[in-house]
py3Dmol code that shows the C-alpha trace and the ligand (Angstrom):
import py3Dmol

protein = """\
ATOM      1  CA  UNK A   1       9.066 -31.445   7.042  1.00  0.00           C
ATOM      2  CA  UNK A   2       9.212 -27.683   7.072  1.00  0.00           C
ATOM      3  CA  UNK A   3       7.155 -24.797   6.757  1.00  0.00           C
ATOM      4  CA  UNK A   4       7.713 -21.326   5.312  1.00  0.00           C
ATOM      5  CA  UNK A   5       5.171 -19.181   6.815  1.00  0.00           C
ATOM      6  CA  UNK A   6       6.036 -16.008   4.867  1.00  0.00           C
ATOM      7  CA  UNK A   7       7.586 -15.629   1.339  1.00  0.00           C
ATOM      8  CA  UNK A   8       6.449 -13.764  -1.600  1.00  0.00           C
ATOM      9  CA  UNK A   9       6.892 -16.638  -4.202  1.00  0.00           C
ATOM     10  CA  UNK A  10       5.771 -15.361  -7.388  1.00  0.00           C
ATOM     11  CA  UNK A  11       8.191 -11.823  -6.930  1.00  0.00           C
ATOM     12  CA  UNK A  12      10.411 -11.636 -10.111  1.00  0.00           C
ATOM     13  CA  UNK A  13      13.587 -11.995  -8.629  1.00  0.00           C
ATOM     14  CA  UNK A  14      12.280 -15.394  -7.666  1.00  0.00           C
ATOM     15  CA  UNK A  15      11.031 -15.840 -11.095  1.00  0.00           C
ATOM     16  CA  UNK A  16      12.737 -13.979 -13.539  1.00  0.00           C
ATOM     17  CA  UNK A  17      16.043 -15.286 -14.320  1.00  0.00           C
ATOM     18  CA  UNK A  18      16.014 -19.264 -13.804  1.00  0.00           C
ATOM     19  CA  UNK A  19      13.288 -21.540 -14.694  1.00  0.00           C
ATOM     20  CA  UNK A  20       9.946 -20.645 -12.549  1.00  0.00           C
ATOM     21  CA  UNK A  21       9.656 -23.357 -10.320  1.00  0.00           C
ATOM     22  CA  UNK A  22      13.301 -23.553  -9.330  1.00  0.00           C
ATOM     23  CA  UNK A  23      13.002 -22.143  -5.575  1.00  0.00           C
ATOM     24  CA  UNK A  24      10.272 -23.937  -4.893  1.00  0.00           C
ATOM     25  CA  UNK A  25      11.710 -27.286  -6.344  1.00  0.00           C
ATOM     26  CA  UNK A  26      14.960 -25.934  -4.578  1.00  0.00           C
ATOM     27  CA  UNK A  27      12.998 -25.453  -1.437  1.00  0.00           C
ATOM     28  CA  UNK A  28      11.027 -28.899  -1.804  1.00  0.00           C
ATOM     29  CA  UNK A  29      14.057 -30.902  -2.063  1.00  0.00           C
ATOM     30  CA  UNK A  30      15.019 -29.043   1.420  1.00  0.00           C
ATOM     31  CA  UNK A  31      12.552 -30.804   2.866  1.00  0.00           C
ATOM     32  CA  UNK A  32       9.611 -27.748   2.906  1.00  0.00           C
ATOM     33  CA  UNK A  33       6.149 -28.926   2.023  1.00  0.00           C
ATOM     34  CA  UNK A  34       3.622 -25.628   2.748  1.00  0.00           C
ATOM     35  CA  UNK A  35       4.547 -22.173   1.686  1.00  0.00           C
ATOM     36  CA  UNK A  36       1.991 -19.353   2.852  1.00  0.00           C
ATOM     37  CA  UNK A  37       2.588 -17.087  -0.050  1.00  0.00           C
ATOM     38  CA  UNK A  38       1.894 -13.261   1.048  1.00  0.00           C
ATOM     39  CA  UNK A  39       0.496  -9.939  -0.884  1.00  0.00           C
ATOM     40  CA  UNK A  40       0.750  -6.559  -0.307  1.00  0.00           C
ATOM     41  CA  UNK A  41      -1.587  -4.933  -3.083  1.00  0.00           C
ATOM     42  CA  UNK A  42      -4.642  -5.797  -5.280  1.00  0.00           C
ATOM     43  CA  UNK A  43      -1.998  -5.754  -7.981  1.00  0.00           C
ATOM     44  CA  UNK A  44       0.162  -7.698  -6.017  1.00  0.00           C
ATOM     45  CA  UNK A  45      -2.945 -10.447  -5.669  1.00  0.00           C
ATOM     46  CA  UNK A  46      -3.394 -10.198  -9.258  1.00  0.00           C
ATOM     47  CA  UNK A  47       0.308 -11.206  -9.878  1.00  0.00           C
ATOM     48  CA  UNK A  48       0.068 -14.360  -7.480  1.00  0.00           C
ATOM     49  CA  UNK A  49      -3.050 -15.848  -9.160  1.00  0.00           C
ATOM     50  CA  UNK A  50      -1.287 -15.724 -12.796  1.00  0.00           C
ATOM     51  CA  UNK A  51       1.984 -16.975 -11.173  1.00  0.00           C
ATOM     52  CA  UNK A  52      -0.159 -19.558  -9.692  1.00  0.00           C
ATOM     53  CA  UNK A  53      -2.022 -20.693 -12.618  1.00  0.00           C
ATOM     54  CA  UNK A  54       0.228 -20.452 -15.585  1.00  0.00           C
ATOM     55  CA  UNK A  55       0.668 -23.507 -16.637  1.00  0.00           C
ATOM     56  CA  UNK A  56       4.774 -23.382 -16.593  1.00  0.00           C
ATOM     57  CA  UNK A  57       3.743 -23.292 -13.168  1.00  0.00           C
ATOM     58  CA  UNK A  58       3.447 -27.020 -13.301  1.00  0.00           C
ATOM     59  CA  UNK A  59       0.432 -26.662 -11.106  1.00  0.00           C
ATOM     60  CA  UNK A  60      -0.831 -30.158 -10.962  1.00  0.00           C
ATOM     61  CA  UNK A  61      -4.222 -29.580  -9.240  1.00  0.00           C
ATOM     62  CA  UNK A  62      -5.364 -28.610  -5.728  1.00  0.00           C
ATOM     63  CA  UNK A  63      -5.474 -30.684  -2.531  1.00  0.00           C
ATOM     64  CA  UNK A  64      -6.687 -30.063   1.258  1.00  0.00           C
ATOM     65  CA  UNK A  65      -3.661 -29.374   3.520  1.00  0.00           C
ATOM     66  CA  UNK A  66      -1.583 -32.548   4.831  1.00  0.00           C
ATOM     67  CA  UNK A  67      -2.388 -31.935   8.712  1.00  0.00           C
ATOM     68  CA  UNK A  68      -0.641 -34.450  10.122  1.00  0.00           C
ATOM     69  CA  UNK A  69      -1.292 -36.996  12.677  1.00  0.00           C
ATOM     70  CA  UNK A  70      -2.228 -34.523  15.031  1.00  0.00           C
ATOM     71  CA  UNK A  71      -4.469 -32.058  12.811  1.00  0.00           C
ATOM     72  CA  UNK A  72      -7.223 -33.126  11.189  1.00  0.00           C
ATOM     73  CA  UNK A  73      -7.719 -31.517   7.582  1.00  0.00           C
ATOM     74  CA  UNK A  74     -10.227 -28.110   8.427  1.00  0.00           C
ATOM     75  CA  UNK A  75     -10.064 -26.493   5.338  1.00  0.00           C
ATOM     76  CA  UNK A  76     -14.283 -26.474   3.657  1.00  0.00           C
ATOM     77  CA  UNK A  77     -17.210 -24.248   4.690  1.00  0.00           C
ATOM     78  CA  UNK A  78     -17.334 -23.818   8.559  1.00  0.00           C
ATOM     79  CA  UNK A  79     -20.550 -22.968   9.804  1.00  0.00           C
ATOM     80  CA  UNK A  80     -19.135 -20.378  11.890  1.00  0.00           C
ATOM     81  CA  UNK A  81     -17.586 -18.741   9.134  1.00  0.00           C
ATOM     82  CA  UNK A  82     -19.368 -15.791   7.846  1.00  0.00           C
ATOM     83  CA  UNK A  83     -18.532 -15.421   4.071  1.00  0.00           C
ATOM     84  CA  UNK A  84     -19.170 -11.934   2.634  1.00  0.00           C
ATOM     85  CA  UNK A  85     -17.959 -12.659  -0.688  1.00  0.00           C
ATOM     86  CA  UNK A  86     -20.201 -15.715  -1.345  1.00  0.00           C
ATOM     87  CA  UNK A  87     -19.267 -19.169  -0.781  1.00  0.00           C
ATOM     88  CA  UNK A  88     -17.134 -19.352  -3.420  1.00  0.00           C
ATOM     89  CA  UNK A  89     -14.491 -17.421  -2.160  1.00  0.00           C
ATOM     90  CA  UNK A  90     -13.514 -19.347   0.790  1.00  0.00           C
ATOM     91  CA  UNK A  91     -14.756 -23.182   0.567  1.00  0.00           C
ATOM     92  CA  UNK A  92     -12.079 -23.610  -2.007  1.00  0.00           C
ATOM     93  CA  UNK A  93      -9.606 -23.004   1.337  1.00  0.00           C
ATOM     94  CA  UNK A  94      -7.689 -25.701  -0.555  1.00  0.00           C
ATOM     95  CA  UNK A  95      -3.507 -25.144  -1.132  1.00  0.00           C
ATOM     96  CA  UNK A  96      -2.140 -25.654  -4.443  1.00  0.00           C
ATOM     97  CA  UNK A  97       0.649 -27.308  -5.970  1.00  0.00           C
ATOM     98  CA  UNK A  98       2.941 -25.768  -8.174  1.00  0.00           C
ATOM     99  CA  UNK A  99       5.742 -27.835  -7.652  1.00  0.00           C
ATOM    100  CA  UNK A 100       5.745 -32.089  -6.523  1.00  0.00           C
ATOM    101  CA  UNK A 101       5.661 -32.461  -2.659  1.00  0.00           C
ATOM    102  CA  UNK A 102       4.944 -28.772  -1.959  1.00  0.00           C
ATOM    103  CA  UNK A 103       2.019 -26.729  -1.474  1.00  0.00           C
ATOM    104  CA  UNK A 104       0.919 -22.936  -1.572  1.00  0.00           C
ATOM    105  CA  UNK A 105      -1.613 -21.241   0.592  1.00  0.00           C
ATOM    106  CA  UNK A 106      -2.259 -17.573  -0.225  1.00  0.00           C
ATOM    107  CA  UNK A 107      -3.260 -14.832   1.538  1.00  0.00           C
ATOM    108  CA  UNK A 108      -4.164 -11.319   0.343  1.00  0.00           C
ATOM    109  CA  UNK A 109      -3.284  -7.889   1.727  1.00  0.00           C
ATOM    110  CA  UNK A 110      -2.605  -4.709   2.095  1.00  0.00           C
ATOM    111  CA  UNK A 111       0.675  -3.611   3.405  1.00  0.00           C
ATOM    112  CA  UNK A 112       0.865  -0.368   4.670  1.00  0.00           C
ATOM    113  CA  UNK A 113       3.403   1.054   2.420  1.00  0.00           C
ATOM    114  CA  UNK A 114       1.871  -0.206  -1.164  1.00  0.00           C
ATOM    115  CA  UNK A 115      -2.164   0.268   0.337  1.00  0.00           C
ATOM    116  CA  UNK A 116      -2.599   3.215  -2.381  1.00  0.00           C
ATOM    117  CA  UNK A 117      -6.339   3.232  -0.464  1.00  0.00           C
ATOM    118  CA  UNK A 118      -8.110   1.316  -3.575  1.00  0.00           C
ATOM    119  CA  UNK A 119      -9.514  -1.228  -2.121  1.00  0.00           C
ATOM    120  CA  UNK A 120     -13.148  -1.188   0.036  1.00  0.00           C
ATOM    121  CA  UNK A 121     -13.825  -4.311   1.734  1.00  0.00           C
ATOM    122  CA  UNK A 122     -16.939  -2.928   2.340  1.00  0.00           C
ATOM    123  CA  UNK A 123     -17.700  -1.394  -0.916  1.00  0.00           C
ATOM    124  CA  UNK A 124     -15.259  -4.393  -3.213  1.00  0.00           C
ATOM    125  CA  UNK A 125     -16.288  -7.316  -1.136  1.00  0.00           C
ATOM    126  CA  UNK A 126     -14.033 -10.545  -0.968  1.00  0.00           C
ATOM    127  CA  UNK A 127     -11.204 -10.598  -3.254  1.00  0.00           C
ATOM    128  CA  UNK A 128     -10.491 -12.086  -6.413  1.00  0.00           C
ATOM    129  CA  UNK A 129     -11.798 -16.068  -5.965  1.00  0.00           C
ATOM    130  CA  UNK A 130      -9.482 -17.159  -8.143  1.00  0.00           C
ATOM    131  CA  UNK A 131      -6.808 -16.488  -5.145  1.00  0.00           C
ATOM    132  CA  UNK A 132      -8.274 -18.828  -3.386  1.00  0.00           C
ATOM    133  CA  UNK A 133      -7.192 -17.129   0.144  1.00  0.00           C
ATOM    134  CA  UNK A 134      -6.738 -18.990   3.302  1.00  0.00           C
ATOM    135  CA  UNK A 135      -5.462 -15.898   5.166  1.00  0.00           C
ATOM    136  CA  UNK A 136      -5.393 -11.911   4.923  1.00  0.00           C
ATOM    137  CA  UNK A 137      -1.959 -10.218   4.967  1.00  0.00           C
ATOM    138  CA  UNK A 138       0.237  -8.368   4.801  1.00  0.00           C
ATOM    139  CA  UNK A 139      -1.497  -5.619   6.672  1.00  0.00           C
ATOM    140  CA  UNK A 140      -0.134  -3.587   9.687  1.00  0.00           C
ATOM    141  CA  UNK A 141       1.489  -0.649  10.955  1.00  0.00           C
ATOM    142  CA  UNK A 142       4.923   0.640   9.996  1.00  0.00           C
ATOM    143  CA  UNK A 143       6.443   3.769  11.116  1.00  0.00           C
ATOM    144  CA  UNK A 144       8.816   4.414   8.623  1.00  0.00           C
ATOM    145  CA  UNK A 145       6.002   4.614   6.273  1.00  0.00           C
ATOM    146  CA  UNK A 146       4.803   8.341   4.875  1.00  0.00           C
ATOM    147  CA  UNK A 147       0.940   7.728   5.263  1.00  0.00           C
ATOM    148  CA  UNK A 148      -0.399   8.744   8.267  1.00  0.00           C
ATOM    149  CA  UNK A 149      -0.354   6.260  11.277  1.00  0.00           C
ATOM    150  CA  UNK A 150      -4.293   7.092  11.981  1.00  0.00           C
ATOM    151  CA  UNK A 151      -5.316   6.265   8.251  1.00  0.00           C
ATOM    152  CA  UNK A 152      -3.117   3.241   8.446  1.00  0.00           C
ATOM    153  CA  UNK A 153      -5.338   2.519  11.522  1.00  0.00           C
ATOM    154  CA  UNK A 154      -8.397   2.819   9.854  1.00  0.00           C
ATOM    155  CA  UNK A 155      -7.154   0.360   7.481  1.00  0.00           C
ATOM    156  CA  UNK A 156      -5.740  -2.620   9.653  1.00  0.00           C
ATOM    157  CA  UNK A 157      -9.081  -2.051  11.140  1.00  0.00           C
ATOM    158  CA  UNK A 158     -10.883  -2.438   8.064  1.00  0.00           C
ATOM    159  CA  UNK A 159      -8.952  -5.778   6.971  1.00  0.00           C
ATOM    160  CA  UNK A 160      -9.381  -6.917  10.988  1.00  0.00           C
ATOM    161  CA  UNK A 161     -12.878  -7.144  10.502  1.00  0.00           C
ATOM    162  CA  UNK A 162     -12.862  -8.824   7.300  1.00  0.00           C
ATOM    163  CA  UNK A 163     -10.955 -11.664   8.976  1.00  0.00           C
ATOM    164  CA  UNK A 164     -13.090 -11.449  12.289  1.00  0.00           C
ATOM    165  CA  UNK A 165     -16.591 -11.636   9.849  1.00  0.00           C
ATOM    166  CA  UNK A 166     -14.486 -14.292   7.414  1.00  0.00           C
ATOM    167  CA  UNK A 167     -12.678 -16.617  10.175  1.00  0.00           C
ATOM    168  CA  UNK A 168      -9.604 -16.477   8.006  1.00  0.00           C
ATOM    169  CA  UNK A 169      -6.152 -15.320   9.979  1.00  0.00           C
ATOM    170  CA  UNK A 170      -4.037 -12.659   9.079  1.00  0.00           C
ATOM    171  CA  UNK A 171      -0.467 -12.040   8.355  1.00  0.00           C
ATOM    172  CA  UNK A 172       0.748  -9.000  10.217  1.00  0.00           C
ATOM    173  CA  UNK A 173       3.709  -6.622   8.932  1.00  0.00           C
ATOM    174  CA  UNK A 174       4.670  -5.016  12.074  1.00  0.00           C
ATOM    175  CA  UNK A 175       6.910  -1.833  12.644  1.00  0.00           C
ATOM    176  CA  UNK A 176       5.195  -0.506  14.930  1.00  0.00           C
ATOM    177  CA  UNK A 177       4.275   1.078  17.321  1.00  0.00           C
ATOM    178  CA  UNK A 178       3.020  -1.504  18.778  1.00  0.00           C
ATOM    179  CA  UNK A 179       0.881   0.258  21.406  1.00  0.00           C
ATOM    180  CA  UNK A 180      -1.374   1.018  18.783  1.00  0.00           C
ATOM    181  CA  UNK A 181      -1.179  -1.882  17.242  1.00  0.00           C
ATOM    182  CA  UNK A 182      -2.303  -4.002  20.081  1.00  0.00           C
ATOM    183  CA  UNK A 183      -4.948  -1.268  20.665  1.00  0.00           C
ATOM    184  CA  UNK A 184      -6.111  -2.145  17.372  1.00  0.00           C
ATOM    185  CA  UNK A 185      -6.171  -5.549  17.458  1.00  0.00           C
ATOM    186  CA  UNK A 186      -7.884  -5.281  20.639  1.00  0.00           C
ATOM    187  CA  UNK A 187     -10.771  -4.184  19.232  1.00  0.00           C
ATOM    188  CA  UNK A 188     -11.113  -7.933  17.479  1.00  0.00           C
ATOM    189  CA  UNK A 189     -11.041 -10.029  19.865  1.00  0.00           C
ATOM    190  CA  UNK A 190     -11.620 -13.320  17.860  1.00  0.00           C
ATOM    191  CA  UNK A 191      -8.601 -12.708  14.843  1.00  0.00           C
ATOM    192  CA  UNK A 192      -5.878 -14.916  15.106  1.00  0.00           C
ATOM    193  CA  UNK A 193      -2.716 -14.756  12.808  1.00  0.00           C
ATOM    194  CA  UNK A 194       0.945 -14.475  12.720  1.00  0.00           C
ATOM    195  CA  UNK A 195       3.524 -11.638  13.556  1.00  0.00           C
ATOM    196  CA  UNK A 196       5.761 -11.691  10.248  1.00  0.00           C
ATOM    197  CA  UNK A 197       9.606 -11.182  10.626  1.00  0.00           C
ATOM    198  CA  UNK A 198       8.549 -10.579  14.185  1.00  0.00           C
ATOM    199  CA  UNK A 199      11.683  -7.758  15.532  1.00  0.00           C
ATOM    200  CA  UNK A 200      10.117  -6.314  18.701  1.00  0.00           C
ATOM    201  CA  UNK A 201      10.919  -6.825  22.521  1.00  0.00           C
ATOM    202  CA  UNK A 202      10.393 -10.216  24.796  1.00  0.00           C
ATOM    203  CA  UNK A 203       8.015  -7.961  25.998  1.00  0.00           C
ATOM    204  CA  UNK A 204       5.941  -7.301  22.629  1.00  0.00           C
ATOM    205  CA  UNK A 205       6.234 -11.006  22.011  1.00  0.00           C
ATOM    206  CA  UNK A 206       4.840 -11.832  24.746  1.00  0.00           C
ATOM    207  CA  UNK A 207       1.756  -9.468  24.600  1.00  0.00           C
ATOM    208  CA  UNK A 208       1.151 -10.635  21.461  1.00  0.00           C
ATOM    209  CA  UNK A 209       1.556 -14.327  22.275  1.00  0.00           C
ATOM    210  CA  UNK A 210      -0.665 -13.894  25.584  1.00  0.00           C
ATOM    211  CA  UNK A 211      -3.571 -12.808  22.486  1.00  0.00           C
ATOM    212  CA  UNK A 212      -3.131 -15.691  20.078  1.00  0.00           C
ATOM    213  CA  UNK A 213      -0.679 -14.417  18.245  1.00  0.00           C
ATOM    214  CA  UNK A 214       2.338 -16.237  16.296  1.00  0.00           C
ATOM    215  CA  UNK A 215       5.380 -14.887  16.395  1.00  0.00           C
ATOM    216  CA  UNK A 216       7.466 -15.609  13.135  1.00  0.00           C
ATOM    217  CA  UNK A 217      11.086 -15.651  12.942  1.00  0.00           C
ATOM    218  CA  UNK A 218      12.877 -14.504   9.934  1.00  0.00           C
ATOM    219  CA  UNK A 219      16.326 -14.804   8.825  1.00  0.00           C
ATOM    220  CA  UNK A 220      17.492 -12.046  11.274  1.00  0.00           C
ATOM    221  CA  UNK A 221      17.630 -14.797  13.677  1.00  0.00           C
ATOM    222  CA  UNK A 222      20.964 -16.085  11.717  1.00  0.00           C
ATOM    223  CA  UNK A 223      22.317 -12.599  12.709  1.00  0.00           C
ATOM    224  CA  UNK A 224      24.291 -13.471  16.177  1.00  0.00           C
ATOM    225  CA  UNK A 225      24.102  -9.630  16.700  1.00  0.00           C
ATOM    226  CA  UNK A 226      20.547  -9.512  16.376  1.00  0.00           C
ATOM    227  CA  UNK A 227      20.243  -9.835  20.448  1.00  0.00           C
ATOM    228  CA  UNK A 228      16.968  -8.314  20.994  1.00  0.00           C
ATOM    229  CA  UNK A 229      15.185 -10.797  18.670  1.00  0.00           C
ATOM    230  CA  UNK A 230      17.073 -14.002  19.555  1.00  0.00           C
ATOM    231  CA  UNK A 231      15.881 -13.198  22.856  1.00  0.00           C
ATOM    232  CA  UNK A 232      12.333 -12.799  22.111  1.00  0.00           C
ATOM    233  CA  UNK A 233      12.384 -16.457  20.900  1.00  0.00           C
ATOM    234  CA  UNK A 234      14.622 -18.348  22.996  1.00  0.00           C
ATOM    235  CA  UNK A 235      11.406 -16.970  25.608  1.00  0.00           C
ATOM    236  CA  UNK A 236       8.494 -17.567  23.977  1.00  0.00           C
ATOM    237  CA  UNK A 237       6.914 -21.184  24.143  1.00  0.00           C
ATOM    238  CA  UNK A 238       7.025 -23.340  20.723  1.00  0.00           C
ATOM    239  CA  UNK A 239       3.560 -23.288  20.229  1.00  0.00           C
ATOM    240  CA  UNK A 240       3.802 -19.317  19.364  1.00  0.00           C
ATOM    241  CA  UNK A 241       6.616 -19.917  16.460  1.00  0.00           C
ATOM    242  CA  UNK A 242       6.917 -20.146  13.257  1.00  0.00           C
ATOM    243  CA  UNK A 243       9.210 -19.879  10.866  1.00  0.00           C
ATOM    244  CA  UNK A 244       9.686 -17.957   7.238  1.00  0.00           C
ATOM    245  CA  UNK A 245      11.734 -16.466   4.572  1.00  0.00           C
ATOM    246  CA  UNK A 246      10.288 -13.567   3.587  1.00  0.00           C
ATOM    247  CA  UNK A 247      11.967 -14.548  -0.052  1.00  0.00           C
ATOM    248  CA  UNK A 248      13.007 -13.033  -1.586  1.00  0.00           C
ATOM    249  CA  UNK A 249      13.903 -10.004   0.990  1.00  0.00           C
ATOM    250  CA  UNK A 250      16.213 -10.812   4.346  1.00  0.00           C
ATOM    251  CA  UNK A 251      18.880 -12.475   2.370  1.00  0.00           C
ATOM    252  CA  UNK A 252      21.533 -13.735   5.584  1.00  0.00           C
ATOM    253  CA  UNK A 253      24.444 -11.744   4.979  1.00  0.00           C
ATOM    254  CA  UNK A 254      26.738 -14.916   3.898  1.00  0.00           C
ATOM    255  CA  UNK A 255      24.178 -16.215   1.425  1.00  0.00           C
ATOM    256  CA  UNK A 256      23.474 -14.649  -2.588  1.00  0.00           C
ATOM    257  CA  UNK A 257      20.457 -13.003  -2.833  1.00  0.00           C
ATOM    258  CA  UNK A 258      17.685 -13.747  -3.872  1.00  0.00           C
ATOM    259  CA  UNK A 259      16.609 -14.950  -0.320  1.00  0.00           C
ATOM    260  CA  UNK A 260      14.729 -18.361  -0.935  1.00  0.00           C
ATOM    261  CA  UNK A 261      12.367 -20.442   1.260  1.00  0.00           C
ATOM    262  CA  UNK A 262      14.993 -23.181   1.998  1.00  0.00           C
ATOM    263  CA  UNK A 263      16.339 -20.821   4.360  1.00  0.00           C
ATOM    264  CA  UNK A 264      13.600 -21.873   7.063  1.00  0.00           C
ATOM    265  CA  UNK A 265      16.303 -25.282   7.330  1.00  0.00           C
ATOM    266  CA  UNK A 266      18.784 -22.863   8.616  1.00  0.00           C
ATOM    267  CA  UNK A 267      16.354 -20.894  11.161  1.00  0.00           C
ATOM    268  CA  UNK A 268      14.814 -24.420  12.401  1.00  0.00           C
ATOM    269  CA  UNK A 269      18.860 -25.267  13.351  1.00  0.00           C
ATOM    270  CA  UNK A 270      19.604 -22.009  14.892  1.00  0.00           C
ATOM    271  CA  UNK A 271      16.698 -21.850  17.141  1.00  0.00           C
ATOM    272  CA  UNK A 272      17.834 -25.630  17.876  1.00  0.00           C
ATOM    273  CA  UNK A 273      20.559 -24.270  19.002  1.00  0.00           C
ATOM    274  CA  UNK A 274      19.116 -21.005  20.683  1.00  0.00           C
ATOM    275  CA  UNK A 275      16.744 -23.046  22.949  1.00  0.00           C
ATOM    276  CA  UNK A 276      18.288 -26.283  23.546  1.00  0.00           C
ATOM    277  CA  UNK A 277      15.401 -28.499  21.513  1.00  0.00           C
ATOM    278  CA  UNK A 278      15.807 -30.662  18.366  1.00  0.00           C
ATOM    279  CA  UNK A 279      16.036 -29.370  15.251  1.00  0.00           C
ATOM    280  CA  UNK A 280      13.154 -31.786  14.162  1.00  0.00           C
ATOM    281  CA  UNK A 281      10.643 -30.619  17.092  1.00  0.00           C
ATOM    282  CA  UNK A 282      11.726 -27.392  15.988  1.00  0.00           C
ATOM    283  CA  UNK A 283      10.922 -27.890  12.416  1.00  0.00           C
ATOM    284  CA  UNK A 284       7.035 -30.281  13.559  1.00  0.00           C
ATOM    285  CA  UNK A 285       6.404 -27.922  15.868  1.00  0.00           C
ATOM    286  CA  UNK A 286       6.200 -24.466  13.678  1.00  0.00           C
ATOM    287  CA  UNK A 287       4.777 -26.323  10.571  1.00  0.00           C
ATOM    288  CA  UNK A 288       1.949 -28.158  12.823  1.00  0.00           C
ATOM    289  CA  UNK A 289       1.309 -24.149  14.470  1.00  0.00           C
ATOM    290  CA  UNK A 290       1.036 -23.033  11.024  1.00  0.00           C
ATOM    291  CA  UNK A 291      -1.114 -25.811   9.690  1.00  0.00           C
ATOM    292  CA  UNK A 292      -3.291 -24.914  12.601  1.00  0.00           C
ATOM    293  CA  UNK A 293      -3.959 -21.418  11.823  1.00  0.00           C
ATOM    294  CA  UNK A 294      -4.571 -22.240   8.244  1.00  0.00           C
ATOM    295  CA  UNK A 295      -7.014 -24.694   9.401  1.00  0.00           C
ATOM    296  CA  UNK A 296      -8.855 -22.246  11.683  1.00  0.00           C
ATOM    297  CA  UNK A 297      -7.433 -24.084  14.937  1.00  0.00           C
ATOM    298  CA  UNK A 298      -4.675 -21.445  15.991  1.00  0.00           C
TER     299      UNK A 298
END
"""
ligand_1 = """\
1
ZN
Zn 6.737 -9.957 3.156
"""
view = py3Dmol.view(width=600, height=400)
view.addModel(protein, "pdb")
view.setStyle({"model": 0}, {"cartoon": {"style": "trace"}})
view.addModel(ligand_1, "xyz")
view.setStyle({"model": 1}, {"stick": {}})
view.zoomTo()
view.show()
């Protein structure tokens, strides 16, 4: 089985045109089981819950996370889990099912280029229960993005020590720099998360490994010129990798967009072939490092 540790599922060009569930029945029959389904605005989290429970969503109830023989299911109220927002907001760390055979976790963020500075965690509290998060992201740093780099600081920051007081991981957008980004996440110790479309150097990768870190590869991996990131993960040891779509965005050039989470398949057999190991350890191995996070044991 497979998992997509990054896609933005309930995006209209996922959803619009074609009946609702059809990329995630499309990515079911692929073989994918667990979807972590990512946000980038309050708006953004508002949008996931209704995808998530209309009922042309099929959603056919909620279940704990299959671990696998080697993970035990995590997912209720851990006493070393502080919960700001009540108890409410996190012992329902449960996935849902909007499809047969596959299952959503959420997480809720604030990506640096659509954080219009709305949100307080301190001041809002815990978002919206009925997203049911098991992890916080996107949030980051990204250069290319107008707002200043020490307000987007301040932010990450903020968000950092939400997960830190909550337990949950986080989903990282990353576009550096990354000095200050590992400055930043420096300063809390005890997150854990993942490194979305990770794009830096062996070098980044393995700073960011060396903390905790997972590095995810995206479908720039297909990209035989993409050198600099084919090298990061050909280094880095399979315990730090995992894979994702990022569907509907990072379409591979010989495929039609919309970018869908089957494409993990496709990554799983080129980092086969990129470090020499089965496609199936390939494909166990990043769904079981994913399954850990989400169950607080990354
Ligand atoms: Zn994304």
């Amino acid at each position: 089985m497979y998992a997509d540790a990054h896609a933005h599922i309930h995006d209209p060009r996922l959803t619009k045109d074609t009946s609702r569930g059809s990329a995630l029945e499309r990515a079911a029959q692929s073989g994918l089981d667990l979807i972590l389904a990512a946000t980038v605005s309050p708006v953004d989290w508002l949008a996931l819950v209704g995808f998530l429970s209309t009922p042309s969503a099929s959603i056919t109830g909620t279940a704990p996370i299959r671990a696998g023989a080697e993970v035990q299911p995590a997912f209720g109220v851990q006493p070393d889990r502080a919960q700001p927002g009540g108890k409410d907001a996190v012992h329902t760390a449960v996935s849902r099912a909007p499809v047969p055979g596959i299952q959503i976790a959420t997480a809720f963020g604030l990506h640096p280029a659509y954080d219009d500075g709305s949100y307080d965690a301190t001041r809002d509290g815990f978002p919206p229960a009925a997203l049911r998060p098991q992890a916080i992201g996107e949030i980051g740093l990204d250069h290319t993005v107008n707002t200043p780099l020490d307000r987007q600081c301040t932010r990450l920051a903020m968000m950092l020590k939400l997960a830190a007081e909550t337990g949950l991981p986080v989903v990282l957008h990353a576009r550096g720099p990354w000095n200050r980004l590992l400055a930043v996440l420096d300063t809390f110790p005890s997150v854990r998360g993942i490194v979305h479309a990770f794009g830096g150097s062996p070098e980044t990768a393995c700073e960011l490994s060396r903390r905790g870190y997972l590095l995810s590869a995206g479908p720039r991996l297909l990209d035989p010129a993409a050198r600099r990131i084919r090298e990061s993960f050909s280094g880095l040891p399979l315990a730090s990798i995992v894979l994702e779509s990022d569907a509907p965005d990072m379409c591979p050039p010989d495929e039609t967009p919309p970018n869908e989470p089957a494409v993990v398949v496709r990554l799983a057999g080129a980092l086969s072939a990129l470090r020499g190991e089965p496609a199936d350890t390939i494909a166990a191995g990043t769904r079981r490092n994913l399954v850990r996070l989400l169950a607080g044991k990354g």
